[in-house]
PATIKOL-8916 format. One record per residue (C-alpha): residue in three letters; x, z, y. Coordinates in steps of 0.02 Angstrom, whole numbers, padded with zeros to 5 digits, always signed. Each point is the difference from the previous one (the first is absolute). Example, Ala and Ser with C-alpha at 12.3 -4.5 7.8 and 13.67 -1.06 7.14 Angstrom:
2
ALA+00615+00390-00225SER+00069-00033+00172
REM end
This chain:
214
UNK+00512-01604-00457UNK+00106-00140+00057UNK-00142-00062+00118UNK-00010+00147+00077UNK+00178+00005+00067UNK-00013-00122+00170UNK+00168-00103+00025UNK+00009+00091+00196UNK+00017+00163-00077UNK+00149+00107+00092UNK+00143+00086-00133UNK-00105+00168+00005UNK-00169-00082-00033UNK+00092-00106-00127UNK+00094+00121-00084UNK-00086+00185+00005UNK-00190-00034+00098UNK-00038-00139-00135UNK+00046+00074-00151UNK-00125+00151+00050UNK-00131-00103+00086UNK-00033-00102-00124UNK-00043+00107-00135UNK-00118+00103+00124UNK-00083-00152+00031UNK-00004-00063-00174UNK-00065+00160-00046UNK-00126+00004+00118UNK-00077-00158-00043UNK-00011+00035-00165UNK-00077+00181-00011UNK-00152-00089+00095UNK-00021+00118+00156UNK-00028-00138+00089UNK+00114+00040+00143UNK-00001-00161+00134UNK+00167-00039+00070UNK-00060+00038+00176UNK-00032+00176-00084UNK+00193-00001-00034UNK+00034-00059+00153UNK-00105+00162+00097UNK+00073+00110-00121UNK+00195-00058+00034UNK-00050+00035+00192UNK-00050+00153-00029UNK+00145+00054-00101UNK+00113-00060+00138UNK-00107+00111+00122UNK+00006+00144-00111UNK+00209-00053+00006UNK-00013+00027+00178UNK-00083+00162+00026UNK+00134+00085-00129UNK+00126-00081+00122UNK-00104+00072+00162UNK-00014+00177-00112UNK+00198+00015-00019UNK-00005-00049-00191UNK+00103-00163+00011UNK+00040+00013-00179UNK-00190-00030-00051UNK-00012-00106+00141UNK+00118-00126-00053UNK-00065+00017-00209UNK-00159-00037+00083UNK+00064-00158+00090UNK+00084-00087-00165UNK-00175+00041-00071UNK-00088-00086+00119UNK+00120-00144-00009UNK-00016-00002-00197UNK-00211-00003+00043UNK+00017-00138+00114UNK+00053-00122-00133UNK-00140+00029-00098UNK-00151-00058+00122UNK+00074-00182-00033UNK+00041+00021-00184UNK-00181+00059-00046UNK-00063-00131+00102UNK+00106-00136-00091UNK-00056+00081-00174UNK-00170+00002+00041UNK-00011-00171+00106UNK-00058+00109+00156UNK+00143-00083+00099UNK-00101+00002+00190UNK+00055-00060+00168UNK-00086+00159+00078UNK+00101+00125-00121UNK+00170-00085+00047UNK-00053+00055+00201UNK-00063+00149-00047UNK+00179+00022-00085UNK+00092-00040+00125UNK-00085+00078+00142UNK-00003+00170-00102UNK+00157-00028-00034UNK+00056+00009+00186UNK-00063+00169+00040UNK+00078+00077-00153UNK+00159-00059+00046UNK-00029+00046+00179UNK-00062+00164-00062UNK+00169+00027-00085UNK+00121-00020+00122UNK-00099+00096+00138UNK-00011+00137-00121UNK+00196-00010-00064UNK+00032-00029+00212UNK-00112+00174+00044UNK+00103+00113-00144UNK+00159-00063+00056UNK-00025+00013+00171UNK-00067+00184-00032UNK+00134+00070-00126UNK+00156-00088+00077UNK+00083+00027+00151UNK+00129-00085+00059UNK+00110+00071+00148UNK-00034-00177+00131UNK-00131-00099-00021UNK-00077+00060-00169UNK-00181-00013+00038UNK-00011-00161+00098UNK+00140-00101-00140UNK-00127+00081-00152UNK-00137-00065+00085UNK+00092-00161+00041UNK+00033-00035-00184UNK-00181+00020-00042UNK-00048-00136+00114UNK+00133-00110-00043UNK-00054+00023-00176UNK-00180-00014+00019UNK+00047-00189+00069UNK+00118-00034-00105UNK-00142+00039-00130UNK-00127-00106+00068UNK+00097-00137+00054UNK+00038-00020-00189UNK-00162-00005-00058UNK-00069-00104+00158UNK+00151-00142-00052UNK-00057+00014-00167UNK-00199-00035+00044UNK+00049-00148+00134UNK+00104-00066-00139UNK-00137+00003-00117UNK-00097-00100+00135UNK+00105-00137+00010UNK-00012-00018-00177UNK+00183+00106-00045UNK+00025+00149-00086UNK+00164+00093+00027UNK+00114+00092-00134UNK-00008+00183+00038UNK+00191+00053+00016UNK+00048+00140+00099UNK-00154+00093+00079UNK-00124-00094-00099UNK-00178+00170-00020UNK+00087+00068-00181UNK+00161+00023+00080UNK-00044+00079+00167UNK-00126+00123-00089UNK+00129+00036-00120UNK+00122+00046+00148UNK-00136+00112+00065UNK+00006+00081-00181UNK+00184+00029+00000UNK-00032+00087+00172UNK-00115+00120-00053UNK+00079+00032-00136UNK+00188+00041+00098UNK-00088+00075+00138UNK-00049+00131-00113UNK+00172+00052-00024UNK+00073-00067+00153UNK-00106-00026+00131UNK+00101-00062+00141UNK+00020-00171-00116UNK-00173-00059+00061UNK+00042-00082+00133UNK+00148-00087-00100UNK-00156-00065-00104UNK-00075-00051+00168UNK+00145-00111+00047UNK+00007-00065-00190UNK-00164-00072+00041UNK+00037-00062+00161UNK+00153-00105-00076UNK-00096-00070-00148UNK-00164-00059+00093UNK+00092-00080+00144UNK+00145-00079-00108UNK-00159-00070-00107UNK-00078-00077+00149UNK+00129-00059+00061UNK+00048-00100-00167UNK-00181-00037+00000UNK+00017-00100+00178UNK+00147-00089-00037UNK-00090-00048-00179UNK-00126-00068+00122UNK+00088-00093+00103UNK+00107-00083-00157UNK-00183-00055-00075UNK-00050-00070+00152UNK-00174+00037-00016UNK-00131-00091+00088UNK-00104+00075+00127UNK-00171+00051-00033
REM end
């Protein structure tokens, strides 16, 4: 088990995605059903796109289950792969490119139910939609640090908005939304703070290595 666990992990991965993962994975390998981790890694994507349509459908409480699931899933692509020596340059892309459009899934689907079931007296529509986009960058400029870091030869600690965390902030928003929906774009904003105040920490990281250019 211990080699499954990667020293990058983020506190939810670490502490809650982990201790489920693993034992999927585990189990996976061992009832011979010969599922290949870029199996795991189609099926996580499609778990976050089923996530997305429950948002789109009004059922944010599913929605957000849905997205925890799908971040549990993703940790198991690479753990059957390191089990089963399938590790493959072409399944970490395929990873991270899926990857991408789930999470941009996500938060245009979170960003379409808020902006249709809250209204705010000035400026409702165009600050809902604001927060999506701010989001959705926030997002990517995470995981686009993350993958020039890895280029250079540096791999950065996940901290604040590392994948586990933000999907697990999309969970708690499905989840509250269901009883209080005018808290979605709260969640929005959550995720605006912890993506930029993680690239942010991520730039000035840089800057104190002093990396080499490419």
């Amino acid at each position: 088990m211990a080699k499954l666990v990667k020293e990058t992990d983020g506190f939810i991965a670490k502490h809650i995605n982990r201790k489920v993962s693993t034992r999927i994975s585990t189990f996976l390998v061992k009832s011979r059903l010969d599922i290949t981790p870029n199996e795991m890694t189609f099926l996580s994507f499609l778990t976050a796109v089923l996530s997305a349509c429950f948002f789109l459908g009004r059922f944010p409480f599913l929605g957000g289950i849905m997205a925890q699931i799908s971040s549990i899933l993703d940790g198991c692509d690479g753990e059957i792969a390191r089990l089963t020596n399938r590790t493959s340059k072409e399944g970490e892309i395929l990873d991270a490119v899926l990857d991408r459009f789930a999470d941009g899934l996500l938060i245009m689907s979170i960003t379409i139910l808020a902006y249709n079931i809250v209204s705010f007296p000035i400026m409702g529509g165009s600050l809902i939609i604001a927060l999506g986009f701010l989001a959705l960058m926030g997002s990517f400029s995470v995981s686009y640090s993350a993958a020039k870091g890895l280029s250079v030869g540096y791999e950065y600690k996940r901290r604040w908005a590392g994948r586990d965390i933000r999907l697990f902030v999309i969970m708690l928003a499905g989840i509250s939304a269901e009883i209080f929906p005018l808290s979605l774009p709260l969640f929005l904003f959550i995720l605006v703070i912890l993506t930029f105040s993680e690239t942010i920490y991520r730039i000035k990281e840089t800057f104190n290595k002093n990396f080499d250019s490419p």
